[in-house]
Backbone as CSV, one residue per row, in Angstrom:
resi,resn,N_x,N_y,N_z,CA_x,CA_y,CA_z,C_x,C_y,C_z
1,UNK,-27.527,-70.057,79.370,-26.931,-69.066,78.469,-27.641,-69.060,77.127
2,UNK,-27.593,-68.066,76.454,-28.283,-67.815,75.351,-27.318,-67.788,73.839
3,UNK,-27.700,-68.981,73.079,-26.551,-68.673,72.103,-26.928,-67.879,71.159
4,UNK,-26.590,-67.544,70.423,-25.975,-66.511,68.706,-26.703,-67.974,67.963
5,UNK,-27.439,-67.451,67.217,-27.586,-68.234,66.177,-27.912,-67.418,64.539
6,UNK,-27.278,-68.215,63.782,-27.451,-67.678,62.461,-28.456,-68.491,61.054
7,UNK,-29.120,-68.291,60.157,-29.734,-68.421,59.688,-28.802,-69.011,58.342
8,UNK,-29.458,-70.717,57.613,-28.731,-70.968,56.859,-29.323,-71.202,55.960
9,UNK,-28.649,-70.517,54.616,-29.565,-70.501,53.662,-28.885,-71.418,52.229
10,UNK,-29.498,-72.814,51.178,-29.020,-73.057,50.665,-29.491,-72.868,48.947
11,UNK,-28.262,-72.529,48.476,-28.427,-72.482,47.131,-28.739,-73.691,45.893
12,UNK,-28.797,-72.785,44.645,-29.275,-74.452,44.078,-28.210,-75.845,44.031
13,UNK,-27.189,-75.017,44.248,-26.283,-76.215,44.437,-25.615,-77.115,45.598
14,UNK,-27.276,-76.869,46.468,-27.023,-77.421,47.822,-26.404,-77.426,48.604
15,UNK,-25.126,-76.363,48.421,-23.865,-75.817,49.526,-24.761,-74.731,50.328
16,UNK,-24.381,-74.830,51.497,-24.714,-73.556,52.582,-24.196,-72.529,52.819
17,UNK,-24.699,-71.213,52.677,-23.989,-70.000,52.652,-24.903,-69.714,54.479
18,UNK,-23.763,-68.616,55.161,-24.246,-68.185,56.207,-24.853,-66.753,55.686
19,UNK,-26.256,-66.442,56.371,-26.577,-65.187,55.990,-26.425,-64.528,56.836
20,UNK,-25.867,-63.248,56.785,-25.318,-62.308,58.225,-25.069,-61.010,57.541
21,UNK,-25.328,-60.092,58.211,-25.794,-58.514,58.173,-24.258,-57.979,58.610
22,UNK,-23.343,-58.677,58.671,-21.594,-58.206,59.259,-21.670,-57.408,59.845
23,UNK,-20.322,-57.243,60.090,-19.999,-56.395,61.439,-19.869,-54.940,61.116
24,UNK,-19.267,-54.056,62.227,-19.891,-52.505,61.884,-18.628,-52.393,60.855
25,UNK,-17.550,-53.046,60.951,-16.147,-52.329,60.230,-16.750,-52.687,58.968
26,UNK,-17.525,-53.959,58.537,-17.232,-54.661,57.133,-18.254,-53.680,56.528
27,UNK,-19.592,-53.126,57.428,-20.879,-52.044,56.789,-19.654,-51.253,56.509
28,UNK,-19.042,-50.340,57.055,-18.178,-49.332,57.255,-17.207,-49.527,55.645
29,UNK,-16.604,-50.700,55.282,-16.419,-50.883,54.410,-17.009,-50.613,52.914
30,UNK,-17.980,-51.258,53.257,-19.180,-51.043,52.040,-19.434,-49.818,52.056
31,UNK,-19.864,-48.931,52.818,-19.786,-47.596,52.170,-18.938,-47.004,51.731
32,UNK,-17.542,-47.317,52.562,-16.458,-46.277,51.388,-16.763,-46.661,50.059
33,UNK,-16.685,-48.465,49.517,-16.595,-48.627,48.723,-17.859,-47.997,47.708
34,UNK,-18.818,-47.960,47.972,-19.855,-47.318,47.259,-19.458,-45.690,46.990
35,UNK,-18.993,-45.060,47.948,-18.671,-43.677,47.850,-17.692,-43.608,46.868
36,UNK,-16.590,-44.637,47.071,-15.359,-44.281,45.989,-16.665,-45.123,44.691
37,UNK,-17.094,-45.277,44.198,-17.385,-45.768,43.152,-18.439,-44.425,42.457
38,UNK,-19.568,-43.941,43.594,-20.140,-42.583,42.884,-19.445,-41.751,42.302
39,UNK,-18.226,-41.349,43.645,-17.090,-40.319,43.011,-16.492,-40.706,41.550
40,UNK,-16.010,-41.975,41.561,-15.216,-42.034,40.613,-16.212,-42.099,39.055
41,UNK,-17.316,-42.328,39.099,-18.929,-41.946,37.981,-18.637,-40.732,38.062
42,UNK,-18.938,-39.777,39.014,-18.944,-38.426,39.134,-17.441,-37.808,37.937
43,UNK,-16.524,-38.546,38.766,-15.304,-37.926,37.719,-15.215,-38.199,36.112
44,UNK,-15.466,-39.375,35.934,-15.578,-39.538,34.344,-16.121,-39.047,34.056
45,UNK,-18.003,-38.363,34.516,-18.535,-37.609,33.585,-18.404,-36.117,33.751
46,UNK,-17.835,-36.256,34.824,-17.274,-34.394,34.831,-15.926,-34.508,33.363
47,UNK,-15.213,-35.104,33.221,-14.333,-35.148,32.472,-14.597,-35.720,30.984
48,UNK,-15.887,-35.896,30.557,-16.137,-36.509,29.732,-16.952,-34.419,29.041
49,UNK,-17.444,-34.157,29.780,-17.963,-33.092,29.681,-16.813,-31.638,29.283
50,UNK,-15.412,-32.062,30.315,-14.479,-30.772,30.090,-14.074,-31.502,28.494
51,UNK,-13.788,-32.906,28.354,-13.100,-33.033,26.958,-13.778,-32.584,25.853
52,UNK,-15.128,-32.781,25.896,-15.971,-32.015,24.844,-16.027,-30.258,24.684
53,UNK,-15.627,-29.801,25.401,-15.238,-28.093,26.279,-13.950,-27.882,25.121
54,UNK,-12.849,-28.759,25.903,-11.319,-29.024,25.197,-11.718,-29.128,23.973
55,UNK,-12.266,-29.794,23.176,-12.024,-30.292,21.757,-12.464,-29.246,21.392
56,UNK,-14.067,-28.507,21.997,-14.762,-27.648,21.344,-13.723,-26.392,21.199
57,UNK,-12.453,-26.095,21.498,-11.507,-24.729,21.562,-10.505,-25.076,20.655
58,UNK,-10.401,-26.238,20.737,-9.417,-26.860,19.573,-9.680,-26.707,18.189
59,UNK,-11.277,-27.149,17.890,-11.766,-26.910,16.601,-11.531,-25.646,16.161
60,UNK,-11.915,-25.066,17.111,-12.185,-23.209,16.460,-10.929,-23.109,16.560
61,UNK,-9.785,-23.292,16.838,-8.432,-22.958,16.439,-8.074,-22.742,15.646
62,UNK,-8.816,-24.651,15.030,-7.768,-25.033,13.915,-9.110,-24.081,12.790
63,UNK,-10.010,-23.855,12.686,-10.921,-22.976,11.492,-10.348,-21.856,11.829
64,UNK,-9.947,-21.001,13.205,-9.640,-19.698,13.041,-8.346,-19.574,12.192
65,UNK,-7.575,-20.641,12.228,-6.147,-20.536,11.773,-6.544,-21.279,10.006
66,UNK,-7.489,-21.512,9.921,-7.764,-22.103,8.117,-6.817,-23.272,8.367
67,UNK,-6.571,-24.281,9.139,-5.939,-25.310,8.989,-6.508,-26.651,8.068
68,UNK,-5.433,-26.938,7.269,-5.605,-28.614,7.068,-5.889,-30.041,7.686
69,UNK,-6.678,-30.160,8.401,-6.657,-30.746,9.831,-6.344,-32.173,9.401
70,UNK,-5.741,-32.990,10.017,-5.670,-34.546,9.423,-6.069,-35.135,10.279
71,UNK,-5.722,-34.870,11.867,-5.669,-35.034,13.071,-6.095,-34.303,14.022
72,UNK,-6.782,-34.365,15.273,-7.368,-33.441,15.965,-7.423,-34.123,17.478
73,UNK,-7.216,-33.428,18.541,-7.393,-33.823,19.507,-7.203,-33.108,20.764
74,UNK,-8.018,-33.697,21.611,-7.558,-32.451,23.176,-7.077,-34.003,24.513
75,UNK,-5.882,-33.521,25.060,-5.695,-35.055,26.055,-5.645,-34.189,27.357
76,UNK,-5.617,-34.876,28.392,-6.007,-34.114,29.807,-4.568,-33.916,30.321
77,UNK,-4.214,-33.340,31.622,-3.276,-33.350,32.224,-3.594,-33.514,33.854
78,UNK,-3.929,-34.998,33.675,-3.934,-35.634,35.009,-3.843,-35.091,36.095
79,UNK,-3.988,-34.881,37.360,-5.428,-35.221,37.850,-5.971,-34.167,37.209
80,UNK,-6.000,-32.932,36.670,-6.561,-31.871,37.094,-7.638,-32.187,35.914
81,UNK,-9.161,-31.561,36.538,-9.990,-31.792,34.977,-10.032,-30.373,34.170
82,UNK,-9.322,-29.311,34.362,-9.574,-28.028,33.731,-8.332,-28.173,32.864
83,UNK,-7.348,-28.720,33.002,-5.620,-28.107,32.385,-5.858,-29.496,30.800
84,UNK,-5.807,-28.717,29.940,-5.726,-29.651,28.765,-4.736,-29.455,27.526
85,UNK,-4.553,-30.232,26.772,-3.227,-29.781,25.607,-3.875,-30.355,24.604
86,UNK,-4.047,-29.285,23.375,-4.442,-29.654,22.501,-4.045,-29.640,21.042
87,UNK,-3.867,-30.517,19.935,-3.731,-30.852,19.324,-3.985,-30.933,18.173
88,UNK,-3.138,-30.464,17.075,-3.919,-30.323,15.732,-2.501,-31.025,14.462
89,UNK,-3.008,-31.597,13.762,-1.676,-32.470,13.230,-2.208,-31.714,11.767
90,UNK,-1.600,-31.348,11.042,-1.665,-31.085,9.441,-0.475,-31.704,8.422
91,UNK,-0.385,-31.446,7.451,0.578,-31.698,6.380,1.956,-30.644,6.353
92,UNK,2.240,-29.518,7.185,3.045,-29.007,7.604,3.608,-29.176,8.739
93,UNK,3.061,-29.893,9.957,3.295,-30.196,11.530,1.975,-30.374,12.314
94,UNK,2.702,-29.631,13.690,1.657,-30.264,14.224,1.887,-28.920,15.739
95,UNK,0.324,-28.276,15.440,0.633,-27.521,16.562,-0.070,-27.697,17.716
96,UNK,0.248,-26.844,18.733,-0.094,-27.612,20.415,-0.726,-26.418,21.086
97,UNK,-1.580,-26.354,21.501,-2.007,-25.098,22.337,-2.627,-25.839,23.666
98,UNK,-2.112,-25.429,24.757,-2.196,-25.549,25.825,-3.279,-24.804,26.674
99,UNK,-4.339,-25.505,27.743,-5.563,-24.908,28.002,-5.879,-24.452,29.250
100,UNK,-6.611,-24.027,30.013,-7.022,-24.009,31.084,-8.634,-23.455,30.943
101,UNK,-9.084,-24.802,31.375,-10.543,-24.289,31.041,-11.514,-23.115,32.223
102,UNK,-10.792,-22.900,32.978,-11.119,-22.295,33.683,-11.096,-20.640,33.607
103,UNK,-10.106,-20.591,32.878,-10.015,-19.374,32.474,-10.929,-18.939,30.863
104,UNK,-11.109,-17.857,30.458,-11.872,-17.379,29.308,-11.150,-18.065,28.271
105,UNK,-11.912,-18.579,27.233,-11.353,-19.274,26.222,-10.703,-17.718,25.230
106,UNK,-10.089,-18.093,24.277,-8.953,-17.012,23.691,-9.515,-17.962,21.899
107,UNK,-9.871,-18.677,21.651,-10.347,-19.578,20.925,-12.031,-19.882,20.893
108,UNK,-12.701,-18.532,20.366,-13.714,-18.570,19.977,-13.726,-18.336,18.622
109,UNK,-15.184,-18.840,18.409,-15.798,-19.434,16.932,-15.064,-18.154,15.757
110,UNK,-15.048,-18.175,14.575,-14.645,-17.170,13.277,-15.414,-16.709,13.455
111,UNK,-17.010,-16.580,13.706,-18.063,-15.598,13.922,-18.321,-14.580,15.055
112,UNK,-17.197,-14.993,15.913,-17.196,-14.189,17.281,-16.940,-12.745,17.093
113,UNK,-17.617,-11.337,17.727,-17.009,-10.399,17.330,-15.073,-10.663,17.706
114,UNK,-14.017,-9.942,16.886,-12.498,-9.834,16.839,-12.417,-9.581,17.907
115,UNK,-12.947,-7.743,18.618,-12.674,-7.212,19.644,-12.525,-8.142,21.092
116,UNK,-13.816,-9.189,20.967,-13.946,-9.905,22.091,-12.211,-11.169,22.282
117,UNK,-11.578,-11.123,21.317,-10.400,-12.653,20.896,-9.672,-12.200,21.739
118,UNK,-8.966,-13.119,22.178,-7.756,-13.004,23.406,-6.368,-13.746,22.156
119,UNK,-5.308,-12.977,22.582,-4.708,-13.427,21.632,-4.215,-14.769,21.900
120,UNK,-3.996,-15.653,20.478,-3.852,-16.701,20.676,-2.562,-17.253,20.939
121,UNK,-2.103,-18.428,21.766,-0.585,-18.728,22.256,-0.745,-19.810,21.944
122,UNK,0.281,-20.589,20.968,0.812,-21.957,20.419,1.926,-22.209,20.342
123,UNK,2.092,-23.655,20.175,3.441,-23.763,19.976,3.405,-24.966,18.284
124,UNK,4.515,-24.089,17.536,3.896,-25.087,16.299,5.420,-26.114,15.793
125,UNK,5.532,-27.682,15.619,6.475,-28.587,15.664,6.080,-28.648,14.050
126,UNK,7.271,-28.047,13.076,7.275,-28.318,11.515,7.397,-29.849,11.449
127,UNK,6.673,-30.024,10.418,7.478,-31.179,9.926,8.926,-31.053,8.889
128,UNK,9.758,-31.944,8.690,11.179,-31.890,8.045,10.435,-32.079,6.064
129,UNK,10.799,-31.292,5.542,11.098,-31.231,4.199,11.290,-33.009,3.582
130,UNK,10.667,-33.362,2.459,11.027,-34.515,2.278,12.277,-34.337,1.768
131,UNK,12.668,-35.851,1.684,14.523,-36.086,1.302,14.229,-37.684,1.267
132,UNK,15.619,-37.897,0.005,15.575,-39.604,0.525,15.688,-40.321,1.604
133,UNK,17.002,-39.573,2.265,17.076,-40.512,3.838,15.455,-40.101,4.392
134,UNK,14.648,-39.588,4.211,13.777,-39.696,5.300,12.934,-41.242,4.706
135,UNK,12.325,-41.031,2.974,12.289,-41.979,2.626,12.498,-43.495,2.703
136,UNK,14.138,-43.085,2.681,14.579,-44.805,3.244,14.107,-45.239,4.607
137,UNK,13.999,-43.949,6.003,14.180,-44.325,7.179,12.623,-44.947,7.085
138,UNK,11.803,-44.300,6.288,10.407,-44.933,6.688,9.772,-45.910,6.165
139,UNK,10.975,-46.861,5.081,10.619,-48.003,5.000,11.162,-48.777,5.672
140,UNK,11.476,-48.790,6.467,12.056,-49.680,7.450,11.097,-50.153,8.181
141,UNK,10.716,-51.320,8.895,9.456,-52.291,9.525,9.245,-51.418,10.569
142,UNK,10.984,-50.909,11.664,10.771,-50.618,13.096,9.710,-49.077,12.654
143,UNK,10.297,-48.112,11.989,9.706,-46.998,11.854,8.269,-46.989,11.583
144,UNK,7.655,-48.110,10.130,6.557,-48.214,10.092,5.514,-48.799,10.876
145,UNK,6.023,-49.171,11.682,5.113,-49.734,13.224,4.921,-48.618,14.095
146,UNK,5.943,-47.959,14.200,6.086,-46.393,15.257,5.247,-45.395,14.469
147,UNK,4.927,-45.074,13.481,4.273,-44.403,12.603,2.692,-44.415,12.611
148,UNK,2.437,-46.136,12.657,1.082,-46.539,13.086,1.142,-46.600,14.491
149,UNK,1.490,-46.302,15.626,1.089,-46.123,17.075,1.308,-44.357,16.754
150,UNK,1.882,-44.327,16.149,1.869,-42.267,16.679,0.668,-41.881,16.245
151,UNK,0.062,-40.830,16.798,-1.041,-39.758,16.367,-0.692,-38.689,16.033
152,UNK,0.237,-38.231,16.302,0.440,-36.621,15.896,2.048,-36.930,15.823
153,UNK,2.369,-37.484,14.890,4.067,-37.483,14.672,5.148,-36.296,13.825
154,UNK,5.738,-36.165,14.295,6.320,-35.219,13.145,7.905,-36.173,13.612
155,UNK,8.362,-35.570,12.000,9.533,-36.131,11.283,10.987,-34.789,11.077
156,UNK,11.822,-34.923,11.954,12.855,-34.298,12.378,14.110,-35.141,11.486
157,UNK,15.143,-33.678,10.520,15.683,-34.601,10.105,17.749,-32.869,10.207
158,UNK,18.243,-34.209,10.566,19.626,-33.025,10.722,20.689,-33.950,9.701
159,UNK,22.125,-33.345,10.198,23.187,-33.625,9.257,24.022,-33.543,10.511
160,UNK,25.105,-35.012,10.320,25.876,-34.960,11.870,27.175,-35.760,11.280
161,UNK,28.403,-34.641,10.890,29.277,-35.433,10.218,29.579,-35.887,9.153
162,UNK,28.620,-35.405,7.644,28.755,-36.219,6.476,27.210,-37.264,7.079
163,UNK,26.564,-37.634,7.995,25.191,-38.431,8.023,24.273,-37.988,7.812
164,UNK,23.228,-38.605,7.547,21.956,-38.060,7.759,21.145,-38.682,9.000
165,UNK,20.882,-37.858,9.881,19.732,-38.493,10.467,18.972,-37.973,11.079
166,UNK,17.869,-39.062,10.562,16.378,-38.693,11.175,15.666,-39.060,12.228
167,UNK,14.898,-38.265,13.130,14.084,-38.413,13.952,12.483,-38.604,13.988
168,UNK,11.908,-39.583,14.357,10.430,-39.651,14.659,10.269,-39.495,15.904
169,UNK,9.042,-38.349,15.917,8.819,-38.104,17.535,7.506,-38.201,17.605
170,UNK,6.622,-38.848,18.481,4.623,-38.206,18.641,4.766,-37.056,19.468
171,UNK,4.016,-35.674,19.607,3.946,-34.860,20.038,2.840,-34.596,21.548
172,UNK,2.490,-36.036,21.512,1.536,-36.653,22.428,2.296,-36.863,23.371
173,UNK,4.133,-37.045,23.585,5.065,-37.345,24.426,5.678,-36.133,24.375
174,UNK,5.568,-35.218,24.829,6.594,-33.536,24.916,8.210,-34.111,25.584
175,UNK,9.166,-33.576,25.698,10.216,-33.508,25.908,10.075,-32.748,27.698
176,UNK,10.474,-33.835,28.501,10.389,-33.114,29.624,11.270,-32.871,30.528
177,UNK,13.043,-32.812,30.098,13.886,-32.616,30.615,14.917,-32.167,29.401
178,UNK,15.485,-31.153,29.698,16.316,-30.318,28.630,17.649,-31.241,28.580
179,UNK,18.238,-31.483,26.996,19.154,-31.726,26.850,18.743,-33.680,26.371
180,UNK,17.558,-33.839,26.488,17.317,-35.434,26.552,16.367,-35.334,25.617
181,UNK,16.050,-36.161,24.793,15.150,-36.507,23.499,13.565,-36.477,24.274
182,UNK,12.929,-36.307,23.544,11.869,-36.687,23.880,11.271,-38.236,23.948
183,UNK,10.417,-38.390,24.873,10.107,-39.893,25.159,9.510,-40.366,23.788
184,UNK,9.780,-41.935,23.644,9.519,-42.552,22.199,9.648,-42.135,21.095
185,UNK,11.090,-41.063,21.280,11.534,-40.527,19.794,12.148,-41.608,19.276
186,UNK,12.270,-42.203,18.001,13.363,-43.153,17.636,14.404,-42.371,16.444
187,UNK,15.382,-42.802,16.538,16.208,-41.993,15.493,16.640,-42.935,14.730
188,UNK,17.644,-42.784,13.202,17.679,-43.402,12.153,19.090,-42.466,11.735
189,UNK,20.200,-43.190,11.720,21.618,-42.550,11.111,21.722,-43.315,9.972
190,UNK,21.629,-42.500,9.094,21.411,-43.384,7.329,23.496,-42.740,7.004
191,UNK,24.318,-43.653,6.321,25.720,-42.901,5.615,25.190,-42.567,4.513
192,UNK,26.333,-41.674,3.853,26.198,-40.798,2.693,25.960,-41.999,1.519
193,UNK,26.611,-43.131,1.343,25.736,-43.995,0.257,24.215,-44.636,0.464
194,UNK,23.355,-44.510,2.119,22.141,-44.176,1.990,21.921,-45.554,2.690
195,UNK,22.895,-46.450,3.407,22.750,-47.608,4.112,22.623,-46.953,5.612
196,UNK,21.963,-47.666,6.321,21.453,-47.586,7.765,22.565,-47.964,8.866
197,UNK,23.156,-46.953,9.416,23.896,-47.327,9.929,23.638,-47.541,11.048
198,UNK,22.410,-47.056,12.066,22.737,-46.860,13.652,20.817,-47.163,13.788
199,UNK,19.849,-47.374,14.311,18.793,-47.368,14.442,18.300,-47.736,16.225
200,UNK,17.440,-46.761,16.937,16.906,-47.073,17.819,16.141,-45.963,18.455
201,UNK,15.835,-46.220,19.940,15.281,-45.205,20.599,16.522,-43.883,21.216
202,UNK,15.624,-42.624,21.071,16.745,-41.703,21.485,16.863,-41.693,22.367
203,UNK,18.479,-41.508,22.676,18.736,-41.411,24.726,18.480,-39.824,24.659
């Protein structure tokens, strides 16, 4: 009978590795894995390419609209690489225009002929008027930590009872069920002598 023999090869640390060309499943293996790894190169730079697309419609927004820009940004909407939301934060709020790159941009340059503009659709989140309770709420440690993780925050402020209270929301988290706060809003119930009565995340 004829045996199988394999070839042994040792490293510098004098342990023996078997050298072997594996079996068809483990080749079979190795190529998916190579395939999912091109694809997934392929996708970052396809998407590295639409975000520069995204930002580039965002800018001309915020110049067509003469904005104060403080903040700027375009974020994706998973999986898809065409659907984007974009972002412009100023000293009045913070507005949102929503994309599809697939379709004709509506957000060309101030130099574009007018005739060619598609009209533009936003949605714009004021910021709240200053006041003391907002003041007080934002010296508080929890708020000033939430303040430095937000990017595009705006500051929501009502009257509930003789209270004041205020809301911090990032606009990076939209509200995605009616009747429920938006995700990582935190709120702040200050009483009428200006002490903190209630503090946390909104249900």
């Amino acid at each position: 009978t004829q045996k199988k023999t394999k070839r042994l090869d040792f490293d510098e640390n004098n342990s023996v590795s078997e050298n072997d060309s594996g079996t068809p499943q483990t080749n079979l293996y190795r190529r998916w894995n190579r395939a999912g790894l091109v694809c997934g190169c392929a996708y970052i730079a396809v998407a590295i390419l639409a975000h520069h697309a995204a930002l580039s419609r965002v800018k001309n927004f915020a110049s067509l609209q003469k904005l104060e820009v403080t903040s700027i940004g375009a974020l994706p909407f998973p999986p898809s690489l065409w659907r984007w939301d974009g972002l412009v934060r100023t000293p009045r709020g913070v507005y949102e225009l929503r994309m599809d790159l697939s379709e004709k941009s509506p957000y060309l340059s101030a130099s574009a002929d007018p005739a060619q503009r598609l009209p533009l659709e936003y949605r714009f989140y004021p910021e709240a008027y200053p006041n003391v309770f907002i003041e007080a709420a934002k010296e508080l440690p929890v708020v000033q930590k939430i303040l430095w993780f937000d990017r595009f925050p705006v500051t929501r402020f009502h009257q509930e009872g003789g209270d004041a209270v205020v809301e911090f929301c990032d606009i990076r988290f939209p509200q995605t069920r009616r009747g429920h706060a938006a995700p990582f809003a935190y709120r702040v119930r200050i009483g009428p002598g200006g002490n903190v009565l209630k503090q946390g995340w909104a249900e």
